[in-house]
C-alpha positions in Angstrom: 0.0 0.0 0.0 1.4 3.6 -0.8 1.8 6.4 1.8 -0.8 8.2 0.2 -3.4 5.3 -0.1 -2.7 4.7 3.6 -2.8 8.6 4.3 -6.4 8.7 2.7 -7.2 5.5 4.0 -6.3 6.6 7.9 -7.8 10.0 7.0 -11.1 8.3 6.2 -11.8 6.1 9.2 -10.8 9.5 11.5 -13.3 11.1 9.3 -16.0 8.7 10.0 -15.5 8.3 13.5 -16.1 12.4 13.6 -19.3 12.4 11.9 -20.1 9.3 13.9 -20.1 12.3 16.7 -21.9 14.5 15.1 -19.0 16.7 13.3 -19.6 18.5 10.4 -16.5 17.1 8.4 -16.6 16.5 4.5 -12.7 17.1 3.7 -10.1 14.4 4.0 -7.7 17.5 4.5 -10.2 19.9 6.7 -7.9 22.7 7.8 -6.3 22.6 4.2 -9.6 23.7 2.8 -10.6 26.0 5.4 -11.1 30.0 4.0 -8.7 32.8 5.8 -9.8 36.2 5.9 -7.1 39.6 6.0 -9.1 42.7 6.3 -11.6 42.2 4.0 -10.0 39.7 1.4 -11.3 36.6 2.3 -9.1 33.3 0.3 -11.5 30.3 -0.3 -8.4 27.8 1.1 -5.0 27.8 2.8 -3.0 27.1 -0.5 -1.3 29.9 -1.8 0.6 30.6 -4.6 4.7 31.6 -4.0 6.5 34.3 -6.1 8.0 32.2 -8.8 9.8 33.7 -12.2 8.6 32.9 -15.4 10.2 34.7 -18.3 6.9 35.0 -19.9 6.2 38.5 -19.7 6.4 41.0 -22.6 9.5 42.5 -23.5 8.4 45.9 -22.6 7.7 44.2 -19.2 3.9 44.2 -19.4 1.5 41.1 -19.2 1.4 38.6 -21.9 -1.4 36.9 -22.9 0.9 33.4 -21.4 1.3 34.6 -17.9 -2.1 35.2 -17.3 -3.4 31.8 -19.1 -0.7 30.1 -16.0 -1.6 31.9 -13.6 -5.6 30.9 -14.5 -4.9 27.5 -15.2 -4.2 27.6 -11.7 -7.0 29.2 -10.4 -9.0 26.7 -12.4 -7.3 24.4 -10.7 -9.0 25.3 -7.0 -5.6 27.8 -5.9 -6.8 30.0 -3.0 -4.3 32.9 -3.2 -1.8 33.6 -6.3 1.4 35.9 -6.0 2.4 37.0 -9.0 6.2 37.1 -9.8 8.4 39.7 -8.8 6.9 43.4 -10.2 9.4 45.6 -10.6 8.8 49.2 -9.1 11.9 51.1 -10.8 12.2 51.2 -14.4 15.5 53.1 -13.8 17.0 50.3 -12.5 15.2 47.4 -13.4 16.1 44.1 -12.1 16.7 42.0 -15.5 15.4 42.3 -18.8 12.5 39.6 -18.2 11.2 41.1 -14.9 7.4 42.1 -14.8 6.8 45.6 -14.3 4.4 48.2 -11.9 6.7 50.8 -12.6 4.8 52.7 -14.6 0.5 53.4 -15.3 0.1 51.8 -18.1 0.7 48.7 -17.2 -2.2 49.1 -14.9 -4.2 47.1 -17.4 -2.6 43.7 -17.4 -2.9 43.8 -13.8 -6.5 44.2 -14.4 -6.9 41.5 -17.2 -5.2 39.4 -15.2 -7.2 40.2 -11.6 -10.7 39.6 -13.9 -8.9 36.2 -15.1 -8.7 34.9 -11.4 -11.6 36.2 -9.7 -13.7 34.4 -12.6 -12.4 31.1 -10.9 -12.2 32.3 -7.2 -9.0 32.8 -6.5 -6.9 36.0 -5.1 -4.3 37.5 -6.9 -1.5 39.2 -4.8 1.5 41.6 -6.5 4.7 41.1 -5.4 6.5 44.0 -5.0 10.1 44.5 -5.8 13.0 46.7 -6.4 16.6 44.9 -7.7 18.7 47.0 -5.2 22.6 45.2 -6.4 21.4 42.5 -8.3 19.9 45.2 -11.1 22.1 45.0 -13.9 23.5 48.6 -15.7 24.1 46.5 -19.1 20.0 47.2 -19.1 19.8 50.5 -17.8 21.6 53.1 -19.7 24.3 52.5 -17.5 22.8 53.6 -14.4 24.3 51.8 -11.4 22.7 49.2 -9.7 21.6 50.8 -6.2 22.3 49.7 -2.3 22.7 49.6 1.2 26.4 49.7 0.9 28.9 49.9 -1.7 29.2 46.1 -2.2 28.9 44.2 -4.8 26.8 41.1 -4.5 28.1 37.0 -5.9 25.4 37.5 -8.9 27.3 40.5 -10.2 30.8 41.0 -9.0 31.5 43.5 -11.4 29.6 46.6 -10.7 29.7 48.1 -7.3 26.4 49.6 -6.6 25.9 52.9 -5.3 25.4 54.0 -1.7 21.6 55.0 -1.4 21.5 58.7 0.2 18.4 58.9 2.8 16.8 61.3 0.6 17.0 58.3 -2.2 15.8 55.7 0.5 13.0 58.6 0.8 12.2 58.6 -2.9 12.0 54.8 -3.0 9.4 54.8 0.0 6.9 56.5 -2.6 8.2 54.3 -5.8 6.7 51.5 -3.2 3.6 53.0 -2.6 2.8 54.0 -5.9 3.4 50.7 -7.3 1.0 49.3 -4.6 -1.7 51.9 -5.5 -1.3 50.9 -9.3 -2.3 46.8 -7.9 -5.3 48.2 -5.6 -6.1 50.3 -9.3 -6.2 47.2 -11.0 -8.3 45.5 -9.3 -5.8 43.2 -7.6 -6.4 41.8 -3.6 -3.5 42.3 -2.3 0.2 43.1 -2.2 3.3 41.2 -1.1 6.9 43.3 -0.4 10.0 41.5 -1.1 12.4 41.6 1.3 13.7 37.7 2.0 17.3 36.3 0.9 19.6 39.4 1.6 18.4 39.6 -1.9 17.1 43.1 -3.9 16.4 46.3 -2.1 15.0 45.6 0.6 16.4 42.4 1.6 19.9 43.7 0.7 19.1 46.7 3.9 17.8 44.1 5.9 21.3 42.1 5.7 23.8 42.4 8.1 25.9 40.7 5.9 25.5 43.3 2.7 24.4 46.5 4.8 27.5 48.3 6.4 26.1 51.7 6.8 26.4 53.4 10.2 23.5 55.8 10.0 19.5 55.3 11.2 19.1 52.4 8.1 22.2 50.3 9.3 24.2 48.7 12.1 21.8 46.2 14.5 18.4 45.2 13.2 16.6 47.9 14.5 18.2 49.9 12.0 18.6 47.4 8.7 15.2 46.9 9.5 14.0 50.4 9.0 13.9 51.0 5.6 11.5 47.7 5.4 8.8 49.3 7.9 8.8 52.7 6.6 8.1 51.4 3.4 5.0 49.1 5.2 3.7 52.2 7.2 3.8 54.9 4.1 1.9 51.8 1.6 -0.8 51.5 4.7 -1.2 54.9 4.7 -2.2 55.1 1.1 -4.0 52.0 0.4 -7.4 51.1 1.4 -8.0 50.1 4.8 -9.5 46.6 3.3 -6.6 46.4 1.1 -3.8 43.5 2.6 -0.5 44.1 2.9 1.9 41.3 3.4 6.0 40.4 3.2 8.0 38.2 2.1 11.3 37.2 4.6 13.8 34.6 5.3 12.6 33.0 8.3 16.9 32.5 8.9 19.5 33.8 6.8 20.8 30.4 7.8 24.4 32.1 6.5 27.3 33.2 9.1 26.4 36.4 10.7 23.3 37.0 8.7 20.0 37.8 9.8 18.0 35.5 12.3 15.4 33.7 13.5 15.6 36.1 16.3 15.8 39.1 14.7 13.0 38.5 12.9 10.8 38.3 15.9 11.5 41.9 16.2 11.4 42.5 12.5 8.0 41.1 12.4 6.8 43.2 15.5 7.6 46.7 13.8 5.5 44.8 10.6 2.7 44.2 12.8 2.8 48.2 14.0 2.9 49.3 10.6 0.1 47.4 9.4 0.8 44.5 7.8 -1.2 41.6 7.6 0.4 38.7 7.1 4.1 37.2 6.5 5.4 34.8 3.7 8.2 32.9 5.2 11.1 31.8 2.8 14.7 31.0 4.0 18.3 31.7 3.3 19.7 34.0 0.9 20.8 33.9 -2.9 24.5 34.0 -1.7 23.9 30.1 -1.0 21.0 29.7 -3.4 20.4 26.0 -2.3 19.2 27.1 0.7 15.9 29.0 -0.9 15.4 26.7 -4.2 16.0 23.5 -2.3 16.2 20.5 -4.5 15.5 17.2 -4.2 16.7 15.1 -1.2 16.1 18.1 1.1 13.5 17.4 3.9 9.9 18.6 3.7 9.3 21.5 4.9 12.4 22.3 5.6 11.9 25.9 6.7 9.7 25.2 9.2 12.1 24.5 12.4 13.3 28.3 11.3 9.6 29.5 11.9 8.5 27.3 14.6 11.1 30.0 16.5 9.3 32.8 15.6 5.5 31.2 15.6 6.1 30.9 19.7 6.7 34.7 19.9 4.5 36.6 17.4 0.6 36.9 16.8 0.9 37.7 13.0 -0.6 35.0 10.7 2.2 33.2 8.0 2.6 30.8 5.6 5.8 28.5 5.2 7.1 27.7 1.4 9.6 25.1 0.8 9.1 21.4 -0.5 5.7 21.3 0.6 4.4 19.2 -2.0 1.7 17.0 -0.4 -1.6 18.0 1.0 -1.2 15.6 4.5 1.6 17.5 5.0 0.4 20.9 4.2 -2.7 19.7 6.3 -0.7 18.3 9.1 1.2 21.9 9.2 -1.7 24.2 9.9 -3.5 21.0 12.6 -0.3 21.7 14.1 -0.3 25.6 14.4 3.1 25.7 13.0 1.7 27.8 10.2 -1.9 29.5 8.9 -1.7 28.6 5.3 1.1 26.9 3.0 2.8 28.1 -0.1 3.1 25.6 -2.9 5.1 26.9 -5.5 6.8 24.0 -8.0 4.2 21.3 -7.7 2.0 23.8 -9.2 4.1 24.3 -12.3 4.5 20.3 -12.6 0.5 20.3 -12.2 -1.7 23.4 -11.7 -4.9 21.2 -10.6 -2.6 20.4 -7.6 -4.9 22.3 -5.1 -8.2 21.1 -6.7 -7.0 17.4 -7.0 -5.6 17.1 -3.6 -9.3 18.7 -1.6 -11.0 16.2 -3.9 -8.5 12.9 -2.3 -7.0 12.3 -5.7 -3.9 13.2 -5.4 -2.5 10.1 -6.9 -3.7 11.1 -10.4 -1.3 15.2 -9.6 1.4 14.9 -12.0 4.5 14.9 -9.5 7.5 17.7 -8.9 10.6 15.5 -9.1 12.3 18.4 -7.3 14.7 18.6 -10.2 14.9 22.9 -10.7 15.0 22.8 -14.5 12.2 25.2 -13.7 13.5 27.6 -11.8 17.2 26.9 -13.8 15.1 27.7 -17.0 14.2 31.2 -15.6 17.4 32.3 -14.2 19.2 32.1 -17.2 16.4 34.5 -18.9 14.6 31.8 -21.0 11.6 30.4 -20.9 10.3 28.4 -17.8 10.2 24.5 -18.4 9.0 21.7 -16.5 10.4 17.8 -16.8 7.1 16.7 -15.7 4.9 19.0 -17.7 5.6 19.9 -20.9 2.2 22.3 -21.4 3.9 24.5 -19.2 6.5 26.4 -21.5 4.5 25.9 -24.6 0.5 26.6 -24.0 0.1 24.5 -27.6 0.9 21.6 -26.1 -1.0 21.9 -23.1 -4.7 20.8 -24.3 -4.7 17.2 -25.5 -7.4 17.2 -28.5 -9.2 14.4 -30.0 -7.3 13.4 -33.2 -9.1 13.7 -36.3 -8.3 10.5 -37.6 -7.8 7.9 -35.3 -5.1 5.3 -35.9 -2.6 2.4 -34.6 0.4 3.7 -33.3 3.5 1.9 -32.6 5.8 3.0 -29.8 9.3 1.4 -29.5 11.0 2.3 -26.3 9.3 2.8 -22.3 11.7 5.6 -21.3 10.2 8.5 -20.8 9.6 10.0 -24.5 8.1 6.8 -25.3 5.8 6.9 -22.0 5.1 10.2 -22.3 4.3 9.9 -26.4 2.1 6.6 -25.9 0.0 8.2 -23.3 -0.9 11.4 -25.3 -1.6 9.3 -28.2 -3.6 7.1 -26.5 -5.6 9.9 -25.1 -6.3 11.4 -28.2 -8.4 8.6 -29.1 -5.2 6.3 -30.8 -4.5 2.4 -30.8 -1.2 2.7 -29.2 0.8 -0.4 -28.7 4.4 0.1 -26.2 6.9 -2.4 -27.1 9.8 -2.4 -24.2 12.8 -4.9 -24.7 13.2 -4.7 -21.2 10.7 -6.8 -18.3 10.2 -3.0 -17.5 9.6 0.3 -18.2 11.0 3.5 -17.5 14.7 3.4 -19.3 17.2 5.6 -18.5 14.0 7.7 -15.5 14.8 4.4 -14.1 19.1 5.3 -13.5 18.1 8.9 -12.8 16.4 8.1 -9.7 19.3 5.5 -8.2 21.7 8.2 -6.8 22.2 9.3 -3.4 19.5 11.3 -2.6 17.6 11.0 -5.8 14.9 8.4 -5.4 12.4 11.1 -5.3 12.7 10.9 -9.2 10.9 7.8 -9.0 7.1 9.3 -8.1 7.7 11.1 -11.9 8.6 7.8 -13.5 5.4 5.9 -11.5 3.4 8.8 -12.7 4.2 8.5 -16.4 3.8 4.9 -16.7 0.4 5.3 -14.6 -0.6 7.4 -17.3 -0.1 5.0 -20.1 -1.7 2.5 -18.0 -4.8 4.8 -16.9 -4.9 6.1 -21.1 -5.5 2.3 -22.6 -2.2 1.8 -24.1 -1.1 -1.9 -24.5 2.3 -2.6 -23.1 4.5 -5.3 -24.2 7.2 -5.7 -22.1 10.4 -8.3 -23.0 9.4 -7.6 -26.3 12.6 -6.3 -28.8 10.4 -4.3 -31.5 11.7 -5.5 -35.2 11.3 -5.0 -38.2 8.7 -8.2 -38.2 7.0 -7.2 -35.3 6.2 -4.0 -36.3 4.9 -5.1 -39.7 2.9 -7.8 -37.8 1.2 -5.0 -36.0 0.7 -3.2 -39.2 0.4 0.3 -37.6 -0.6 3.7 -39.2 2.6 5.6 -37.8 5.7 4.7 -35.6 6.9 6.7 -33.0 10.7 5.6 -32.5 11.8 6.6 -29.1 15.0 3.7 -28.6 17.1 6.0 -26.2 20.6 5.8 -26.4 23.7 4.0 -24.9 26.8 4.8 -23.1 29.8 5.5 -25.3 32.2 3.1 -24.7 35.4 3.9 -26.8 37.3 1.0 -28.6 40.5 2.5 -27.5 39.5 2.0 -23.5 37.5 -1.0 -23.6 40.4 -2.8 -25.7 43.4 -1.7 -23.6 43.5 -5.2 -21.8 42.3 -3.9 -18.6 40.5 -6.9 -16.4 37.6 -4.8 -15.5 36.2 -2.0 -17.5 32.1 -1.3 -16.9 30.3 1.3 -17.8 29.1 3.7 -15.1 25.2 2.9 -16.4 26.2 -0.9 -15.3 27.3 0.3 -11.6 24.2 2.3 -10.9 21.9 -0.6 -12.3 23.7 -3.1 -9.7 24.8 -5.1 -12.7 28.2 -5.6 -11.6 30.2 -4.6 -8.4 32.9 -1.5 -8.2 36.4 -2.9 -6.6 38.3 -1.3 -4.3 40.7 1.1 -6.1 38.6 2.8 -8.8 39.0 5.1 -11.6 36.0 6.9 -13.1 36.6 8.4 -16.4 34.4 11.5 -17.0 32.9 13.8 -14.4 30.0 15.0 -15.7 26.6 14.5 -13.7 26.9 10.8 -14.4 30.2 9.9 -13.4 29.6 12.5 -10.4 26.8 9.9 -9.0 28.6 6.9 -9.7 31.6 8.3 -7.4 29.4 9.5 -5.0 26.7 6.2 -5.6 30.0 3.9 -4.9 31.7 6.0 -2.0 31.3 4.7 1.5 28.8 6.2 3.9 30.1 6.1 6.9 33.7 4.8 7.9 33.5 0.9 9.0 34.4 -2.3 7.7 37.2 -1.4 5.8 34.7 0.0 2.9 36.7 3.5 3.4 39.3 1.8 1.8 38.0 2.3 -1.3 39.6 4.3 -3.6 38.3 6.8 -6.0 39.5 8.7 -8.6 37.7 11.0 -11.0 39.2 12.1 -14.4 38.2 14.8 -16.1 39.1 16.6 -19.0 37.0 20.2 -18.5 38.2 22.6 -16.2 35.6 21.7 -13.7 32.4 18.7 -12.4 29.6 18.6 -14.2 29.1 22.1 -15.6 26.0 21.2 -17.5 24.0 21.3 -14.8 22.9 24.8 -13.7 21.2 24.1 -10.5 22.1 24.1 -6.5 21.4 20.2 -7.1 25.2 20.5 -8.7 25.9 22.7 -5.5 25.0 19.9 -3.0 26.5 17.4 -5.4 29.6 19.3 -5.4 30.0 19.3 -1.0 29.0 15.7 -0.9 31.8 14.9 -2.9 33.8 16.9 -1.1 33.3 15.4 2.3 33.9 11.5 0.9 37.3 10.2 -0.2 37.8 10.8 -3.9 39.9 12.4 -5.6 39.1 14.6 -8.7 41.4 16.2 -11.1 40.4 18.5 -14.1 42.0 19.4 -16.8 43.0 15.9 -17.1 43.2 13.8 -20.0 43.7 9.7 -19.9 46.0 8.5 -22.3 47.0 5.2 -21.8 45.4 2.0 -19.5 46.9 -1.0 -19.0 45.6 -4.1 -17.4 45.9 -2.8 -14.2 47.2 1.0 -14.2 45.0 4.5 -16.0 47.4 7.2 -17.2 46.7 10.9 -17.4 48.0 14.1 -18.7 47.7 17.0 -16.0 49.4 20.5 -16.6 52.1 19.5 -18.9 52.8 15.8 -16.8 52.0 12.7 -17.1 50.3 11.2 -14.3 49.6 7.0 -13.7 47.5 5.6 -10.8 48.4 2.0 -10.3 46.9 -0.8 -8.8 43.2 0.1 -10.7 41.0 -2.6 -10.7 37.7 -1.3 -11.6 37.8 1.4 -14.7 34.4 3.3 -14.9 33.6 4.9 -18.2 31.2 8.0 -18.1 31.7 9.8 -20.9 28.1 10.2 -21.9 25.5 8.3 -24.3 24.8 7.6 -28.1 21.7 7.4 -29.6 20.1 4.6 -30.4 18.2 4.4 -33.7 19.2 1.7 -36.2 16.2 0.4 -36.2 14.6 3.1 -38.1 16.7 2.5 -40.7 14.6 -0.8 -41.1 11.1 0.3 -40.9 11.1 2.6 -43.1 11.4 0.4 -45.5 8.2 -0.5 -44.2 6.6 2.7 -45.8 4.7 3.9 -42.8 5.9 7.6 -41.5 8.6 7.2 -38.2 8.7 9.6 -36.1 12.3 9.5 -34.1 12.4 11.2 -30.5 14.5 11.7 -27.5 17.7 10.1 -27.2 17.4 8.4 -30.0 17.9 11.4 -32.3 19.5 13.6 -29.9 21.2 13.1 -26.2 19.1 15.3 -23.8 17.6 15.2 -20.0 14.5 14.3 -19.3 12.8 17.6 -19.7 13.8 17.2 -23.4 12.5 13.3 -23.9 9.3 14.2 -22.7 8.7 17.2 -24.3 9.5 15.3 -27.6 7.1 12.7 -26.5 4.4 15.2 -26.2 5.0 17.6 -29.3 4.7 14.2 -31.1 1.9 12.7 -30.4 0.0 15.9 -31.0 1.1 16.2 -34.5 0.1 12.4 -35.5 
């Protein structure tokens, strides 16, 4: 039985023994579904949507016609309270070139379209309000200097030293904040959120005692940093309606040495209170350790929450917690507790924005899972549009309805990985014949070695999901079943979606060198064969990264710290395709375990028991190797299609099999194809 089927099931019988008593209970998650009033908004449930960048705003920073259809997917979806993505209240110094803007009047009216959207389907739309403080950029601003607390310059942008805000600037900036708030309660909008979490931007940069250094009334202890923040709260107050909420954003800890605490936050949140706010959005840490904020799989659940159980015991103001809070037991759990008032739930919605809706209704088994991966959030820093591994609809909005087909036919899939999956379900839900041939006794190819590294076994709920779907959609599997040219003609079908993966590249030159043990580092996740005791791992990308770390002893008994291991690679650093703080972690787990790495190093020679390298000018040998791991990527896999086109039915070839990728990029394939057939 599954957590969540015994969850529900446990839920149930409590349930029943309630209205046994005479309790009014119809909800299997009651205080999740519960309405929360601020002044006179009142929010239908205790979801709420977090702040979360998208990239798909205009490029004069106004609303786009794909932000708001998001945004109301979601409140379709049953969301209580949405937060729109930073709003930038400067267009002197504007944040990046993707940021939305309420800088100026007329973009009043997309604010208003997009209010209308939401309210049609119930839910609240709050503005978050920001200005970029250091991390604005003068490359898109004339020149004009990024501006600050101090004269620092933050990790993001090392290069520009911001400039010293006067207090007569600091004054200034006060009304920039209250007129952008007035332009939200124009358009219609329910609410406001300030920005000032993660030593991060304006605000969050004063409120730093690791950034802000000044020695006036806005710096030194947090009476002062916190000035600036309160000021801004009290003058918005002043000019909003009295039924209009005001809430903020802050890093429950800085969780960084010498930053900004728990503690301090008790008083922070005190002065808040006084100046009229209504309600706080707890984040954590700061962008100086991003990790700590965007938290990626293998972090706890709610991992924020210790941080703002400290300051729950010591202030009256209502808050909501973000931070891996992707199931409604816990959410539910969370509020039953009175650790928090409401919940933020930020990347399960972009993996499914029915999350909220699906979960009240006790079907959260059919939510389309957050693997935890950030491509999302990667996608958006680097000023491109947001992606999702598990939802593909979300980056491209033609992809995201799932029409009846016109002409209904037999489709043959070759290959369960995840293009496959994800192609054979969408085709079968279009109204196809689809029939899933899998060589292997099961499905899921390479989803299935993505989810065996340390701390990545929540990848498996994504790669349960996808082959639920093809089980749910009517598509016939047939498992330990090599797809040939026969097969396939037996079958007869209309098209043929070719979706055969790829292999690992194993070179000639390595795997003929006479070496006694040479696997490749697909092999040593799988558990197909056994690592020895002195290995060398050739290739430190993401790969041979988990293998070393997937190998490497946990804890120091038995002799298994023994174990030797090298990694060689030939790029000046680890696994530099991967944009994420799930590289970060990576990075210190590696760290703290006894392997060696060396960059900038290329293997030229291997004997049957020695791997030879050139380093800096030298030649370098390790002796004594007996286990050689090769992870120096894949190759498709697609001779096959060769073959049936000689059949004369149109093949369509996807994923892996016609070009190396991630997951994000198989099923995405898998998706754009079976819409086109």
């Amino acid at each position: 039985m599954g957590k969540s089927q015994y969850y529900n099931i446990t839920r149930v019988k409590y349930i029943v023994t309630k209205v046994k008593k005479g309790a009014n209970i119809m909800s299997l998650y009651p205080n999740l579904e519960k309405p929360i009033t601020f002044r006179g908004m009142t929010v239908r449930n205790r979801v709420f949507l977090p702040p979360m960048k998208t990239n798909y705003i205009k490029t004069d920073h106004s609303m786009s016609e794909d932000i708001i259809q998001y945004y109301e997917d979601m409140a379709k979806g049953g969301i209580g309270l949405i937060t729109t993505e930073a709003a930038e209240i400067d267009g002197e110094h504007l944040y990046d070139a993707t940021i939305l803007g309420i800088y100026e009047d007329s973009q009043i009216a997309g604010f208003q379209k997009l209010a209308d959207a939401l309210h049609r389907h119930g839910a609240k739309l709050s503005v978050q309000l920001i200005q970029g403080g250091p991390f604005a950029n003068s490359q898109i601003n004339d020149g004009r200097m990024p501006l600050s607390c101090s004269p620092i310059a933050h990790v993001w942008n090392p290069l520009e030293t911001p400039v010293e805000m006067t207090v007569d600037d600091i004054r200034r900036y006060v009304q920039k904040y209250v007129d952008a708030a007035l332009r939200a309660q124009k358009a219609g909008c329910d609410a406001i959120e300030i920005h000032a979490a993660h030593g991060h931007a304006l605000l969050g940069s004063f409120l730093s005692s690791v950034v802000n250094h000044r020695a006036d009334e806005y710096g030194g202890t947090i009476m002062g940093r916190s000035r600036f923040l309160v000021e801004v709260c009290r003058a918005v107050r002043s000019a909003v309606r009295e039924d209009f909420p005001i809430s903020v954003r802050l890093s429950a800890d800085d969780c960084e040495e010498g930053g900004t605490t728990a503690e301090d936050n008790i008083f922070v949140i005190r002065q808040l209170e006084d100046a009229g706010v209504d309600y706080v959005h707890f984040s954590n840490g700061t962008l100086y350790d991003v990790g700590t904020l965007l938290p990626p799989t293998g972090k706890p659940r709610a991992l924020n929450t210790p941080y703002s159980d400290i300051i729950r015991r010591s202030v009256k103001m209502p808050f909501g917690v973000v931070g891996r809070i992707k199931e409604p037991w816990v959410a539910d759990l969370l509020i039953e507790q009175g650790r928090m008032d409401f919940v933020y739930v930020g990347r399960a919605h972009i993996s499914d924005p029915e999350w909220t809706g699906k979960s009240l209704a006790g079907k959260f088994d059919e939510v389309r899972p957050c693997i935890g991966c950030l491509h999302c959030l990667a996608t958006s820093a680097l000023g491109i549009t947001m992606q999702c591994t598990m939802n593909p609809g979300i980056a491209d909005y033609t992809l995201k309805k799932i029409e009846p087909a016109k002409v209904k036919k037999t489709i043959a899939v070759i290959g369960g990985g995840p293009a496959g999956l994800e192609a054979a379900a969408t085709a079968a839900k279009r109204g196809h014949k689809v029939v899933l041939f899998e060589k292997s006794s099961r499905l899921g190819g390479q989803f299935i070695l993505a989810n065996l590294p340390p701390v990545k076994q929540e990848l498996s709920c994504g790669l349960k999901w996808l082959i639920d779907e093809v089980n749910r959609s009517g598509v016939e599997v047939r498992l330990n079943t090599e797809a040939t040219a026969e097969t396939i003609q037996e079958l007869n079908p209309d098209e043929i979606i070719l979706a055969t993966g790829a292999m690992p590249v194993m070179p000639a030159w390595i795997t003929n060198s006479g070496h006694r043990n040479i696997v490749s580092a697909w092999d040593i996740l799988a558990g197909k064969v056994p690592a020895g005791m002195n290995v060398v791992i050739i290739g430190g990308g993401s790969v041979g990264c988990e293998a070393a770390e997937f190998i490497s002893p946990k804890h120091d008994y038995r002799g298994l710290a023994d174990r030797r291991i090298t990694i060689l690679e030939m790029l000046p650093n680890l696994d530099m395709g991967d944009a994420t703080a799930n590289r970060d972690y990576l990075m210190a787990r590696l760290k703290s375990k006894p392997i060696d790495v060396h960059c900038g190093a290329k293997v030229t020679s291997i004997t049957e028991d020695s791997v030879s390298y050139e380093q800096n000018g030298g030649v370098n040998t390790i002796a004594n190797v007996d286990t050689v791991i090769v992870a120096m990527g894949s190759r498709s896999v697609n001779e096959l299609g060769t073959e049936l086109e000689k059949l004369g039915k149109p093949v369509h070839v996807i994923g892996d099999a016609v070009s190396i990728g991630k997951i994000v990029n198989a099923t995405e394939a898998g998706r754009r194809t079976a819409h086109s057939i």
